[in-house]
C-alpha positions in Angstrom: -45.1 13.6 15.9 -45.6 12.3 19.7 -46.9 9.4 17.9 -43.4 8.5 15.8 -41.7 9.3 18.8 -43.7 7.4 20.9 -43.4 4.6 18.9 -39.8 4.8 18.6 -39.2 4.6 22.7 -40.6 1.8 22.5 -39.0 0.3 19.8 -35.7 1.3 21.9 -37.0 -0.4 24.8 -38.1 -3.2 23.4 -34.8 -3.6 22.1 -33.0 -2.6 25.3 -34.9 -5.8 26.8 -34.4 -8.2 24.1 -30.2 -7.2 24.6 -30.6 -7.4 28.2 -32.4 -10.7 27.9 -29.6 -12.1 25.4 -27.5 -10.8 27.9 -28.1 -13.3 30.4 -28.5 -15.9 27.9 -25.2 -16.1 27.5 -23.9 -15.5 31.1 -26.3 -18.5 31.4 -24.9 -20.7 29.0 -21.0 -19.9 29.9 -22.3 -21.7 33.2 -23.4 -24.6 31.3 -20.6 -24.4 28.8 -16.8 -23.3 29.9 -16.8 -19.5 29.2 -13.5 -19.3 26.9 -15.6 -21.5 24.5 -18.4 -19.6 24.7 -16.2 -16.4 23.7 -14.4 -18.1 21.2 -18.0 -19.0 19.2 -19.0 -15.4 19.7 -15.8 -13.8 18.6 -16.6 -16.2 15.3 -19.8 -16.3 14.9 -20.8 -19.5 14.2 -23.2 -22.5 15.5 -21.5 -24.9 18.2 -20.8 -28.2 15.9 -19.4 -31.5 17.3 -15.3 -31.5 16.6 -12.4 -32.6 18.6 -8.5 -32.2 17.6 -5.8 -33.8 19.1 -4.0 -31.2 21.2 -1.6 -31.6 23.8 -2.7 -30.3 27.4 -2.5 -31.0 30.8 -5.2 -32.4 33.0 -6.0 -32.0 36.2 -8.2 -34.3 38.3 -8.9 -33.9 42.4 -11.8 -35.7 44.6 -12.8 -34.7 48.0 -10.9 -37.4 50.5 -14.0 -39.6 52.1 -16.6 -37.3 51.1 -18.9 -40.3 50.6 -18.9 -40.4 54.6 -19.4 -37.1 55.2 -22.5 -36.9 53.7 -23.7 -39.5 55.3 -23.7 -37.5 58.2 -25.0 -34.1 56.9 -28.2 -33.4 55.9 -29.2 -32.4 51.9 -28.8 -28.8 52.5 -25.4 -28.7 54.2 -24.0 -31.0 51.4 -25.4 -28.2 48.7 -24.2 -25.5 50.9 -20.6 -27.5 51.4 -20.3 -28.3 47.6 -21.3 -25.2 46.5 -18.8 -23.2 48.4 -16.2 -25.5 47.6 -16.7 -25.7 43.3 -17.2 -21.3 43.9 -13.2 -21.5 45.1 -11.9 -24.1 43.3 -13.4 -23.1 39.8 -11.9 -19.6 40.7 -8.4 -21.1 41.2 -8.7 -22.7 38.0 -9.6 -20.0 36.2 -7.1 -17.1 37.8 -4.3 -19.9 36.3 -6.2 -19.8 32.6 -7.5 -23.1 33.1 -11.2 -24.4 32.6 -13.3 -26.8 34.3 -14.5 -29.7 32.1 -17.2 -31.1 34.7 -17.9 -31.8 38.3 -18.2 -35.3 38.6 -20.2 -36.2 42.4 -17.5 -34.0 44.6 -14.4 -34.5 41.9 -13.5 -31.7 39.6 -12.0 -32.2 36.0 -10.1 -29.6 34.4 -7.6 -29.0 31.3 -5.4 -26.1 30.7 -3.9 -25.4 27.0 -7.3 -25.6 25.6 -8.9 -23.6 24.3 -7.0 -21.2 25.6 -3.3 -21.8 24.4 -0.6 -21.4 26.8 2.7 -22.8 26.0 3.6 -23.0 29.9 0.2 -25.1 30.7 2.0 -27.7 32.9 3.6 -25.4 35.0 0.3 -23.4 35.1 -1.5 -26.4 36.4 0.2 -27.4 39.0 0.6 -24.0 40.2 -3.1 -23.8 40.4 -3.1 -27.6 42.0 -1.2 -25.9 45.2 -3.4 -22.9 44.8 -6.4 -25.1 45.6 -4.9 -27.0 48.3 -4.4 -23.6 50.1 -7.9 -22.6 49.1 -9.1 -25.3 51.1 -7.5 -23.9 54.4 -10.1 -20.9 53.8 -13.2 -23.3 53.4 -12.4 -25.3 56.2 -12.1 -22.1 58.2 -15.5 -21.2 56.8 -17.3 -25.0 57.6 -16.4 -24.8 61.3 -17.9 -21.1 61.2 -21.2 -23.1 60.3 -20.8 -26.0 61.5 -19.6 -28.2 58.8 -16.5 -30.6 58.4 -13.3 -30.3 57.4 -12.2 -31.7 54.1 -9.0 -32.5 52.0 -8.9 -33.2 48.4 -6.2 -35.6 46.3 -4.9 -34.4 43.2 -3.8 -35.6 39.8 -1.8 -34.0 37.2 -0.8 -35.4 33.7 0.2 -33.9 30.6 -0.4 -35.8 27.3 -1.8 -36.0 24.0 -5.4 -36.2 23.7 -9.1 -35.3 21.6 -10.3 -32.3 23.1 -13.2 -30.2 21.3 -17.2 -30.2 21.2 -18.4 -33.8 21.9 -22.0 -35.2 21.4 -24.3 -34.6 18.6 -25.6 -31.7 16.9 -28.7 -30.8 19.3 -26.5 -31.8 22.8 -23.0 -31.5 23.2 -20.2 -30.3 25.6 -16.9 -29.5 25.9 -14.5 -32.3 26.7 -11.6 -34.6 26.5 -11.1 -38.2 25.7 -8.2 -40.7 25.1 -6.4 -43.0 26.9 -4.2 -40.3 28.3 -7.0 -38.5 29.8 -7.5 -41.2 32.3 -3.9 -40.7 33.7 -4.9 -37.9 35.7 -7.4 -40.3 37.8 -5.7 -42.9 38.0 -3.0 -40.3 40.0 -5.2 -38.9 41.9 -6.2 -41.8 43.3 -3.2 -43.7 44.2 -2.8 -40.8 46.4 -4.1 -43.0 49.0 -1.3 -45.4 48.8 1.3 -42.5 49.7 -0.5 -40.2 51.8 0.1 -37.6 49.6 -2.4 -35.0 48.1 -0.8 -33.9 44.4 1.5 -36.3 42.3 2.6 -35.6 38.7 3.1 -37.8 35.9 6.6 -37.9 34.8 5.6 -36.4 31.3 4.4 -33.2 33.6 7.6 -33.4 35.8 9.8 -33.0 32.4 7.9 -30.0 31.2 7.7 -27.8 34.7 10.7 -25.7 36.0 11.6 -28.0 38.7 13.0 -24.2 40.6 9.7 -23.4 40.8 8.6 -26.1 43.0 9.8 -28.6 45.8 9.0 -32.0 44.7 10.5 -36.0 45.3 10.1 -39.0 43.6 7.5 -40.9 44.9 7.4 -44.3 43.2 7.8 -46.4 40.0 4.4 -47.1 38.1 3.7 -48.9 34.7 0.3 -47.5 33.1 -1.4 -48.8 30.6 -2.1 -45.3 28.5 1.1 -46.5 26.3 -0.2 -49.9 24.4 0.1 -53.2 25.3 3.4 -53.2 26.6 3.4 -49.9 29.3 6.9 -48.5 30.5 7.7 -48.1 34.2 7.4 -44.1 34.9 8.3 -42.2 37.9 5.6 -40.1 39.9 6.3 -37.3 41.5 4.9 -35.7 44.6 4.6 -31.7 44.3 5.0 -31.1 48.0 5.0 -26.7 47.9 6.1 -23.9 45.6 9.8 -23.3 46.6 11.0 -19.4 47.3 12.9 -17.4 44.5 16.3 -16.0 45.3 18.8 -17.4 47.5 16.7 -18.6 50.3 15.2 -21.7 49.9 12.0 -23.8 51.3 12.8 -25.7 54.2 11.4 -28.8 52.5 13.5 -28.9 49.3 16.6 -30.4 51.4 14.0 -33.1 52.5 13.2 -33.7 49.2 16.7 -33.8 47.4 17.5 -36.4 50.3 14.4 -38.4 49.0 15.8 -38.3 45.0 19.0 -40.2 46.5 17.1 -42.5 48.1 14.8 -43.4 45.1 18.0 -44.0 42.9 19.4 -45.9 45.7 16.4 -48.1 45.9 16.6 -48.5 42.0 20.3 -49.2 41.5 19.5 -51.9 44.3 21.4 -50.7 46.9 18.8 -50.9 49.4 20.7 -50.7 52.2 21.6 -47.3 51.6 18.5 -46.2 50.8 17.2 -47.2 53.7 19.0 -45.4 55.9 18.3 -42.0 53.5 14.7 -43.1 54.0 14.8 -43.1 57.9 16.5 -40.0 57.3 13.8 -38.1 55.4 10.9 -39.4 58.2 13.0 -38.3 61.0 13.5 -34.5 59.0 9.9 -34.3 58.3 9.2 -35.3 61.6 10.6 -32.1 62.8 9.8 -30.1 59.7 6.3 -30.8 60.0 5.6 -31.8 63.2 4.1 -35.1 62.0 3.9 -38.4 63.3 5.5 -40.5 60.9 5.9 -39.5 56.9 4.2 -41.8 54.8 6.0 -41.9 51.5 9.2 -42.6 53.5 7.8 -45.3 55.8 6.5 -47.0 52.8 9.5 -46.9 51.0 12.0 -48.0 54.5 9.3 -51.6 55.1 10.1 -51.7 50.9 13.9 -51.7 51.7 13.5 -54.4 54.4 11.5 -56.3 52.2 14.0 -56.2 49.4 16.6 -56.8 51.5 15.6 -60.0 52.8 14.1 -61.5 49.7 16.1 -59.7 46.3 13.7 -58.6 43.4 14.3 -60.5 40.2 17.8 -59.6 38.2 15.8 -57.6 35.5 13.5 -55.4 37.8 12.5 -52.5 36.8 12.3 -50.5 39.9 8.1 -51.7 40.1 7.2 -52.8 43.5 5.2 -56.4 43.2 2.7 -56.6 46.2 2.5 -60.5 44.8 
C-alpha cells in the first residue's frame, strides 16, 4: 500500500513539473511570439500554420532620434541597459492600448492594433498610445540621468490601411506580421518627422477615422505616396500635438492649432499672403505657449509663403511643395 502510494506522489510530481515546465514554455514563447496570438492558438488548439488575411489596422512605427550617435558613445552594456529599459515601457504602452508589438527593428519599434485583437476604435487607440509613449519617455529620461545615460526622443508614425496580416514564413519558422504596400506608410511618416520637427504625424486615412475632440492636431503638409499605384494622390499629414481636455475647458494648444488649419487652406487656395501672416502668427503663439525658440512647422511653412510669393507655383498645383 505505501508502495501504490508512493508511486502515485510521484506520478503527481512528476506531473506537477512537466505542467510547470510547459508553463514557462509558453510564457517563453509569448516573448518570442506576440502573446494575443499565442492565446488565440491555445484557446483553439491547433498547430501555428503560415496564413495571412487582408484586414484593415492601424500601424504604428517610431525610432529613437540619433540613436546611432549615442551609442557610439556608450559602451555595450549601457546600450543593453538603455534599450532594454526603453522596449520594457514602450511595449507596456502598447499593450495597456490593446495593441501588439510586431518587432524591434535596431532601436525602432513596429506595432499594429486591430489584429488579432479586434477593436473597431483601433485608430483612435493608436494614437492614444503614440502620446502615451512620448510621455513615457519623460520617465526614462529621468531614469538615464539617474545612471548616467542620455536623454532620448523618438519620432512617430501612424497610418491606417489595408494590409496582409497573419503567420508569415514557412512551416518550421514563422512570425507574426504585416506586409503590403500600406504597411510602409507608417515609416515613411515617421521619418519625415525630421523635415518638421515634429515627433507624431498621422496619415490622413488615420486623421478621418479618430475623433478629432479627442486630440489637438494641425495640418502639417501636403504629401503624394506611392502606396496608391502608379499615379499617388496628394494627402494631407497631420501632426498629433497632445490629447485635448473634455468638457468646456480646452488645451491651450488647440487655438494654436485651429490658427494653423486656416493657414494650410490659405496656402492651398493660393493666397499666400494671408497665410503668411496666420503663419507668423502661430510661431509667435507657440513661442509663448511653449517657451520655444522658433516653431518649426510654421517657420517652414512662412520661408514656403515667401517663396511662393515671389515665384507663383504652376496654375494646376496641387498644394505639393517642389524643392526642384
Amino acid at each position: 500500500e505505501e508502495v501504490k502510494m508512493e508511486k502515485s506522489c510521484a506520478e503527481i510530481r512528476m506531473i506537477n513539473r512537466i505542467f510547470n515546465n510547459m508553463k514557462k514554455a509558453i510564457k517563453s514563447w509569448g516573448k518570442y511570439v506576440p502573446w494575443p496570438v499565442v492565446q488565440i492558438l491555445l484557446r483553439a488548439g491547433v498547430d501555428a500554420e503560415p496564413g495571412m488575411k487582408t484586414k484593415e489596422v492601424t500601424i504604428f512605427f517610431s525610432d529613437i532620434a540619433g540613436f546611432t550617435t549615442i551609442v557610439e558613445h556608450l559602451d555595450p552594456e549601457q546600450s543593453l541597459l538603455l534599450l532594454s529599459r526603453y522596449f520594457n515601457d514602450m511595449s507596456k504602452v502598447i499593450d495597456d492600448h490593446q495593441g501588439i508589438v510586431i518587432e524591434f527593428i535596431g532601436d525602432a519599434i513596429l506595432s499594429v492594433f486591430g489584429s488579432p485583437m479586434k477593436n473597431p476604435d483601433h485608430s483612435t487607440a493608436c494614437v492614444k498610445a503614440a502620446l502615451g509613449m512620448l510621455s513615457a519617455l519623460d520617465k526614462i529620461n529621468h531614469w538615464a540621468l539617474a545612471r548616467g545615460l542620455p536623454e532620448i526622443r523618438i519620432r512617430c508614425g501612424v497610418h491606417t490601411g489595408r494590409v496582409m496580416i497573419g503567420n508569415m514564413g514557412f512551416q518550421s519558422r514563422m512570425k507574426y506580421g504585416v506586409v503590403g504596400a500600406e504597411a510602409t506608410v507608417a515609416d515613411k511618416l515617421e521619418e519625415i518627422n525630421k523635415n518638421y520637427g515634429t515627433n507624431l504625424l498621422i496619415s490622413q486615412a488615420t486623421y478621418q477615422r479618430i475623433s478629432h475632440d479627442a486630440f489637438v492636431i494641425r495640418p502639417i503638409d501636403v504629401l503624394r505616396f506611392s502606396h496608391r499605384g502608379d499615379s499617388p494622390k496628394a494627402e494631407m499629414v497631420y501632426n498629433v500635438m497632445t490629447k485635448d481636455r473634455l468638457g468646456t475647458i480646452k488645451h491651450k494648444l488647440r487655438p494654436v492649432a485651429t490658427l494653423h488649419m486656416r493657414g494650410i487652406r490659405r496656402y492651398r487656395d493660393r493666397q499666400f499672403a494671408e497665410a503668411l501672416e496666420l503663419f507668423r502668427e502661430v510661431n509667435s503663439m507657440m513661442k509663448k505657449l511653449m517657451a520655444v525658440e522658433e516653431d518649426p512647422p510654421a517657420v517652414l511653412m512662412i520661408k514656403r509663403c515667401e517663396t511662393y510669393l515671389a515665384n507663383p507655383p504652376p496654375l494646376h498645383w496641387d498644394g505639393v511643395w517642389d524643392e526642384k
